[in-house]
VOMI-461039 format. One record per residue (C-alpha): residue number from 1; x, y, z. Coordinates in nm, 4 decimals. Layout:
BEGIN
ATOM:NUM:X:Y:Z
...
END
This chain:
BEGIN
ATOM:1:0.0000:0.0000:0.0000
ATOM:2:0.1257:0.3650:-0.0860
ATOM:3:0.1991:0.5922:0.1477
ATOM:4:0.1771:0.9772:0.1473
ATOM:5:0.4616:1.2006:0.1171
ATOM:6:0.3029:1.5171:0.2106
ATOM:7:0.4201:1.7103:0.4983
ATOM:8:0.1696:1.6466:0.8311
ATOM:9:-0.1185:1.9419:0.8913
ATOM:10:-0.2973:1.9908:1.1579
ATOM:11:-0.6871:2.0814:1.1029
ATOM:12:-0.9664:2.2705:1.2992
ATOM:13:-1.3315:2.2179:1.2276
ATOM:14:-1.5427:2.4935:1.3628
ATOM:15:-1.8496:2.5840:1.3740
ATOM:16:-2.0167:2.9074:1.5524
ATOM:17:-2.2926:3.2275:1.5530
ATOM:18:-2.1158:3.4828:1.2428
ATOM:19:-1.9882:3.7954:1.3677
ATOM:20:-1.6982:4.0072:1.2909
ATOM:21:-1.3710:3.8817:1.4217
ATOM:22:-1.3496:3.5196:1.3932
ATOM:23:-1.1033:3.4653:1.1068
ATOM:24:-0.8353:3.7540:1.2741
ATOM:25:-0.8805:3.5698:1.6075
ATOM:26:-0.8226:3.2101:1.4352
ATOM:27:-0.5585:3.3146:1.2178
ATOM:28:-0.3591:3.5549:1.4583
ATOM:29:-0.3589:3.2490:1.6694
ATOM:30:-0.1630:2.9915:1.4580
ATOM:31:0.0425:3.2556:1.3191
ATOM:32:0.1491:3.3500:1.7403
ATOM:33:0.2765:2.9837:1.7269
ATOM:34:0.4602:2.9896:1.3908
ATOM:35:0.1877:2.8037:1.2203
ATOM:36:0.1703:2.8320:0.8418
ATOM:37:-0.1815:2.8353:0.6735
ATOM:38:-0.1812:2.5613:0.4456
ATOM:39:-0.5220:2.5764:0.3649
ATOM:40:-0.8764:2.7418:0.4736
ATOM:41:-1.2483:2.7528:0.3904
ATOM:42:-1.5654:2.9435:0.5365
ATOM:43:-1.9095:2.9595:0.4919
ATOM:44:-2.1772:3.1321:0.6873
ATOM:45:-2.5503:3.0453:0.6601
ATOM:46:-2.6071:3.4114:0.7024
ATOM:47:-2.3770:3.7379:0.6922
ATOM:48:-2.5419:3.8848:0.9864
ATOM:49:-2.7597:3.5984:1.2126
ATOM:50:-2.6337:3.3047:1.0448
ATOM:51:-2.3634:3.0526:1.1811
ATOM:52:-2.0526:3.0912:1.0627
ATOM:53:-1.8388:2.7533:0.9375
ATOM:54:-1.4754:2.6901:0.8637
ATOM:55:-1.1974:2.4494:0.8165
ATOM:56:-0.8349:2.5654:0.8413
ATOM:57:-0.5289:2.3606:0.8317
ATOM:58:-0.1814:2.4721:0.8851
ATOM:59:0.1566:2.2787:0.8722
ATOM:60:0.2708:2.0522:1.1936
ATOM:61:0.6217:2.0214:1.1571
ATOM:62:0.6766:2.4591:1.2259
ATOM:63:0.3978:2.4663:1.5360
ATOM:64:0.5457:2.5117:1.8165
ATOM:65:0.2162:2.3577:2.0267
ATOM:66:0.1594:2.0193:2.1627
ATOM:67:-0.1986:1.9001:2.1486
ATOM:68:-0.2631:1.9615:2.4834
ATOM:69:-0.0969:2.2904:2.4607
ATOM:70:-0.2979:2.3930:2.1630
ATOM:71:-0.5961:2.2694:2.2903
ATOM:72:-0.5504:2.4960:2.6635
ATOM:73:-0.4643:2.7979:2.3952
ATOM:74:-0.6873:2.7912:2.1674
ATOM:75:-0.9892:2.7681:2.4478
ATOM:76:-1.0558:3.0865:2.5844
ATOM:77:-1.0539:3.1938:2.1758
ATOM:78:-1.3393:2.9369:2.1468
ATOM:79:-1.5006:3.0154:2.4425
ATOM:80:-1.5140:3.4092:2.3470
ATOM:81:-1.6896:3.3451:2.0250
ATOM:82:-1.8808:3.0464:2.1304
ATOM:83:-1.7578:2.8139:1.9170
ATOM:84:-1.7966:2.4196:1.8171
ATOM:85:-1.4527:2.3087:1.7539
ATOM:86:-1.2341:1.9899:1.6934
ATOM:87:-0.8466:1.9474:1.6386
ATOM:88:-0.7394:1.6705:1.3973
ATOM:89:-0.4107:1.5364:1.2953
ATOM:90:-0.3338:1.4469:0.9273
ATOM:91:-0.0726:1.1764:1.1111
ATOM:92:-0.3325:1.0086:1.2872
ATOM:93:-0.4953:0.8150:1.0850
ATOM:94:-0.8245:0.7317:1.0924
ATOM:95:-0.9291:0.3465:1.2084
ATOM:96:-1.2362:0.1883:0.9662
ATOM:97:-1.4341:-0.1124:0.9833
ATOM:98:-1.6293:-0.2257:0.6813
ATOM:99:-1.9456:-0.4127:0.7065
ATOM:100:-2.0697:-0.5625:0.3763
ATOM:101:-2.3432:-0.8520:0.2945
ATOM:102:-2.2906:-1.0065:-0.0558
ATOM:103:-2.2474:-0.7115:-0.2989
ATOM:104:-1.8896:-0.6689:-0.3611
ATOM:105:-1.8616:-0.4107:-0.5700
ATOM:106:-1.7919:-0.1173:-0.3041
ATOM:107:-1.5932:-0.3690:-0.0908
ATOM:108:-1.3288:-0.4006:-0.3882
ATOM:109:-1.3605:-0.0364:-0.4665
ATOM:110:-1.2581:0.0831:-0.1255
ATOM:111:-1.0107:-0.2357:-0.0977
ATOM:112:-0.8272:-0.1396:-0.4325
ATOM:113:-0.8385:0.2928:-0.3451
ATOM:114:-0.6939:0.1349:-0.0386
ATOM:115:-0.4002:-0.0283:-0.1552
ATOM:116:-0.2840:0.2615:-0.3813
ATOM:117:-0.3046:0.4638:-0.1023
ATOM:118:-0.5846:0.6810:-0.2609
ATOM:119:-0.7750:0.6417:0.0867
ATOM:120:-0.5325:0.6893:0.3616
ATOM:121:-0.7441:0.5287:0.6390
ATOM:122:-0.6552:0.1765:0.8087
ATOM:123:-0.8553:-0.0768:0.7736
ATOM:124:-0.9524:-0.3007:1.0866
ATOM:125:-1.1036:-0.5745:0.9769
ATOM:126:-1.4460:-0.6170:0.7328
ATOM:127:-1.7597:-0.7287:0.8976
ATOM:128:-2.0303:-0.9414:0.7343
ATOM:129:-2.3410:-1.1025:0.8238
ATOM:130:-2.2603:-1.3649:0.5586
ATOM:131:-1.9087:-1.5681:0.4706
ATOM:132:-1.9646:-1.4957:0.0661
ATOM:133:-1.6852:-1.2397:0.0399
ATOM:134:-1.3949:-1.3863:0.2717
ATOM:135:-1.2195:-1.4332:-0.0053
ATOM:136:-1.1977:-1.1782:-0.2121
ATOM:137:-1.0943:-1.0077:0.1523
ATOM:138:-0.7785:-1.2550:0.2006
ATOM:139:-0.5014:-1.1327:-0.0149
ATOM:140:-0.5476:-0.7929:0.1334
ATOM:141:-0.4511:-0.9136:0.4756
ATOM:142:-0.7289:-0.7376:0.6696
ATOM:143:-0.9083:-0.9978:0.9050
ATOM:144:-1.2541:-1.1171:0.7975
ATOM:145:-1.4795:-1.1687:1.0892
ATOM:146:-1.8520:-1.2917:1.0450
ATOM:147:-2.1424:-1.1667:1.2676
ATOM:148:-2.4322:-1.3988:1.1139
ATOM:149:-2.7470:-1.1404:1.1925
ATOM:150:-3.0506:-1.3809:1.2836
ATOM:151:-3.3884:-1.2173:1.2629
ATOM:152:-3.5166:-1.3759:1.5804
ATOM:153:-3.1984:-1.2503:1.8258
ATOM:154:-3.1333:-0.9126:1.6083
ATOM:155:-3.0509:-0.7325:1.9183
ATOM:156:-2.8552:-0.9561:2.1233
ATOM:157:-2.6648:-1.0368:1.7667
ATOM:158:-2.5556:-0.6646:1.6706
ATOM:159:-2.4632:-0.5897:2.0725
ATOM:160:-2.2212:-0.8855:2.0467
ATOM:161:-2.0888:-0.6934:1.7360
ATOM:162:-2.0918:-0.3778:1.8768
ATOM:163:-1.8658:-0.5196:2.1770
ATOM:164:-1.6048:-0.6823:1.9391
ATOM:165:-1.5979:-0.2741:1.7545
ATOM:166:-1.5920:-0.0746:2.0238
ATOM:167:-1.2505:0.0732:2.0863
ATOM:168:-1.1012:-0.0956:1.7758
ATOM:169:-1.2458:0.1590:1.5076
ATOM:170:-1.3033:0.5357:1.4867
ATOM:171:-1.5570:0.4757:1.1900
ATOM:172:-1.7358:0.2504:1.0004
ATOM:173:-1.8189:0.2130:0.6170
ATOM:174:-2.1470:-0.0021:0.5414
ATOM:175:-2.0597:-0.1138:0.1774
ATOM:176:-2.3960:-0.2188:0.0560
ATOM:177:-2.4561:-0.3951:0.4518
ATOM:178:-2.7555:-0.5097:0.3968
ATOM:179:-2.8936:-0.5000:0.7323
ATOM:180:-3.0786:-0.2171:0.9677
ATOM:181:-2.8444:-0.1485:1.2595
ATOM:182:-3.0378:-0.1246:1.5819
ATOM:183:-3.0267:0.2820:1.7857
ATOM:184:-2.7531:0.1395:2.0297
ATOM:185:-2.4879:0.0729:1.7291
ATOM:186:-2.6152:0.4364:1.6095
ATOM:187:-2.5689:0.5757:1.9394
ATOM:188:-2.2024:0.4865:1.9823
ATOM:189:-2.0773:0.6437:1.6691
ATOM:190:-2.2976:0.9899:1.5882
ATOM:191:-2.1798:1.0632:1.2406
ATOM:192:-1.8756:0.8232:1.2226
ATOM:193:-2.1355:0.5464:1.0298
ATOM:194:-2.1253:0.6380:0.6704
ATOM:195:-2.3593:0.4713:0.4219
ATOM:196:-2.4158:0.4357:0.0446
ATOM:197:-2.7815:0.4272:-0.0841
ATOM:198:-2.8324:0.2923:-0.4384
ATOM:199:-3.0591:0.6135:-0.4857
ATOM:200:-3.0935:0.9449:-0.5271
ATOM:201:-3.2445:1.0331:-0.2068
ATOM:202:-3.4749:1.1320:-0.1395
ATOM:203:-3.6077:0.9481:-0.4379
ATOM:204:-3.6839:0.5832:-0.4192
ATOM:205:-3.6107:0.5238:-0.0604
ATOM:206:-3.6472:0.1994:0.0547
ATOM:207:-3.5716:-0.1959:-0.1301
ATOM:208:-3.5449:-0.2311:-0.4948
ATOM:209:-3.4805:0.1100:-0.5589
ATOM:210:-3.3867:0.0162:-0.9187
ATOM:211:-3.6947:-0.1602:-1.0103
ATOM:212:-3.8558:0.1501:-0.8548
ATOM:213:-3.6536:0.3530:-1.1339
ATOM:214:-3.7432:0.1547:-1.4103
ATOM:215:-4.1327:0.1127:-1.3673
ATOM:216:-4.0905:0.5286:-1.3671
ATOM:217:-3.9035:0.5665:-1.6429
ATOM:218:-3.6493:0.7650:-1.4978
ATOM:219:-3.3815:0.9567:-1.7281
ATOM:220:-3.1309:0.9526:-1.4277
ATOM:221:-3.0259:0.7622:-1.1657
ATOM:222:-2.8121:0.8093:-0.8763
ATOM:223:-2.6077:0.7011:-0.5398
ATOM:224:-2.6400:0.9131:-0.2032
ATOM:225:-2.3909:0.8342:0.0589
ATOM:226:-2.4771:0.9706:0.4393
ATOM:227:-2.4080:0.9719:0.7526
ATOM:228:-2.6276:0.6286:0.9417
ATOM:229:-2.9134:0.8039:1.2273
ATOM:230:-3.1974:0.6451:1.4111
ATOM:231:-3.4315:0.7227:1.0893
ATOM:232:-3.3667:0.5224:0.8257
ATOM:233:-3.2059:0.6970:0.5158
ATOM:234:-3.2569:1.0366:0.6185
ATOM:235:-2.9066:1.1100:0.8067
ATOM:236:-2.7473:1.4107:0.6409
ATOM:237:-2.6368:1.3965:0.3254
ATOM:238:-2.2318:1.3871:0.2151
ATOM:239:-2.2778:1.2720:-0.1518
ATOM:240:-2.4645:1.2532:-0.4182
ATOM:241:-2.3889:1.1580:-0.8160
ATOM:242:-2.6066:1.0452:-1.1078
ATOM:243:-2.5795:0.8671:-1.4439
ATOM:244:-2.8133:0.8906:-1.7167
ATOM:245:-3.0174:0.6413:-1.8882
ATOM:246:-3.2825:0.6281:-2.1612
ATOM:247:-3.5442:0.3990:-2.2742
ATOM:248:-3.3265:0.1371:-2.3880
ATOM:249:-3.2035:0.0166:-2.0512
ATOM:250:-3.3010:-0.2409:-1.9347
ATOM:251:-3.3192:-0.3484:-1.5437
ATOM:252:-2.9914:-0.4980:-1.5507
ATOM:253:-2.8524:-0.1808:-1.7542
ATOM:254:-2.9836:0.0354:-1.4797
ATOM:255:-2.8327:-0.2084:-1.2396
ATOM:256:-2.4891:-0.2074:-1.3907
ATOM:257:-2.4876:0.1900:-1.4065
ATOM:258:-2.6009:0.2143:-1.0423
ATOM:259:-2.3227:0.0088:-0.9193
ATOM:260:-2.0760:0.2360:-1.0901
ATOM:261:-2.1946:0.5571:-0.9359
ATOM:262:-2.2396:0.4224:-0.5932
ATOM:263:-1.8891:0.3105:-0.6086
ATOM:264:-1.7614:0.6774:-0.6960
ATOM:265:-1.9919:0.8366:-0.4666
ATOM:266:-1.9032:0.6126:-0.1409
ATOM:267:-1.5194:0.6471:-0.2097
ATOM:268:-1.5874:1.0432:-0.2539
ATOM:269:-1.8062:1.0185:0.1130
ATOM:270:-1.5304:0.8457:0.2533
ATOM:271:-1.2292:1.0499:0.1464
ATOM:272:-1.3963:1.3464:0.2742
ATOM:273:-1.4563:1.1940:0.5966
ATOM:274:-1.1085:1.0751:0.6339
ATOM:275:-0.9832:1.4281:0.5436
ATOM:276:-1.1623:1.6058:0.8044
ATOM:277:-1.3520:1.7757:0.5331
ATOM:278:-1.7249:1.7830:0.6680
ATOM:279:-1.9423:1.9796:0.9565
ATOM:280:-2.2653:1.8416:1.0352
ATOM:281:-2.5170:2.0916:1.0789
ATOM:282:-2.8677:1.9693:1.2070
ATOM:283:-2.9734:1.7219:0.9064
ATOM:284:-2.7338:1.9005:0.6787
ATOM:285:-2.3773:1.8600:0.5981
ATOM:286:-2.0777:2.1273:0.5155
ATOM:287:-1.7913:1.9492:0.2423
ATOM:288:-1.5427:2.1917:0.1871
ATOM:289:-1.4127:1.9857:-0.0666
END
């Protein structure tokens, strides 16, 4: 697997009410500890009563701040202008676990922008509630563990998975998982689940999404990937592509098309994620991408 040869950043997500002031205070910080602005974004939901938004990332290797010194710093700046705010470390990389049923079309996507170190995540193990896809999983060397979900003991079957995760990932990807996952798996990882819905929500929610498409005639179809809540297919949004089609596909044509765009738009949900690129605001997300 590849690795990266950029130079380390360090990031800050942060979220707050807009006023005057914010991006001086932010920036004369790092710049007090010989931090060098590598990279920045904003975005207010309103110039004057809106909440203000931004993601700033500055070299590691010339700050002169230790975590826990940047964190005691940067406080009383956060505190002032009331601020939402998280540090992240471009060394750090994030842990993932990938749960998948018997589609394997996002599992090798994610597997092979993996390896070439498109995706600079590390990968746990994959999860499945079915043995189909060991291996295709095996020359990769990631571990392969199945959780066989039986509809009679659901719950007491996803908290024995949720033990054997917690503590050993920071995330999870469900790459077509076929399976609901129960509040309490929800509950320990608030917007670290990331899902990929073979639709164009909120169009065609639901099973058979496809065969939904082609009784409508659709001229486009799509992929949504989102963050995993308590309401099913309606956590907010990270991405979204479509693909056309025309009166001449058929089912399986509309199949084949969907698979390719929810493999782009799942590796485009996760590299985001990984990056530190996305706020969550209520139902809505901020990419600055």
């Amino acid at each position: 697997m590849s690795t990266s040869t950029q130079a380390h950043t360090i990031t800050l997500l942060i979220s707050c009410p807009d006023r005057p002031g914010i991006v001086a205070a932010i920036s004369q910080f790092i710049f007090q500890h010989q931090g060098n602005i590598c990279q920045s974004d904003q975005h207010s939901t309103d110039l004057h009563s809106g909440t203000f938004f931004m993601r700033i990332s500055f070299a590691e290797d010339s700050f002169i701040l230790s975590r826990e010194e940047l964190v005691r710093a940067f406080t009383p700046i956060a505190e002032r202008f009331g601020m939402h705010w998280s540090v992240h470390y471009s060394r750090e990389r994030k842990r993932v676990g990938i749960l998948v049923s018997k589609f394997d079309h996002c599992l090798i996507d994610l597997l092979w922008r993996w390896r070439s170190g498109e995706l600079e995540m590390d990968i746990s193990f994959v999860i499945s509630n079915h043995p189909d896809l060991e291996p295709i999983v095996r020359p990769y060397g990631i571990p392969y563990h199945h959780f066989p979900i039986r509809r009679e003991q659901r719950q007491q079957d996803e908290r024995q998975m949720l033990e054997f995760l917690l503590g050993k990932v920071d995330f999870l990807i469900l790459a077509r998982y076929m399976q609901i996952l129960e509040p309490f798996i929800v509950h320990a990882y608030p917007h670290r689940i990331i899902n990929i819905h073979h639709s164009f929500l909120p169009a065609f929610v639901g099973a058979k999404p496809y065969e939904q498409a082609f009784e409508r005639g659709v001229k486009l179809i799509g992929a949504t990937a989102h963050y995993v809540t308590e309401r099913l297919d309606e956590g907010p949004i990270i991405a979204q592509d479509v693909i056309h089609c025309n009166h001449r596909d058929r089912l399986e044509d509309l199949i084949r098309k969907g698979k390719e765009v929810e493999r782009r738009v799942l590796a485009q949900a996760v590299r985001v994620h990984i990056e530190d690129r996305v706020l969550v605001h209520g139902n809505k997300t901020i990419v600055f991408d």
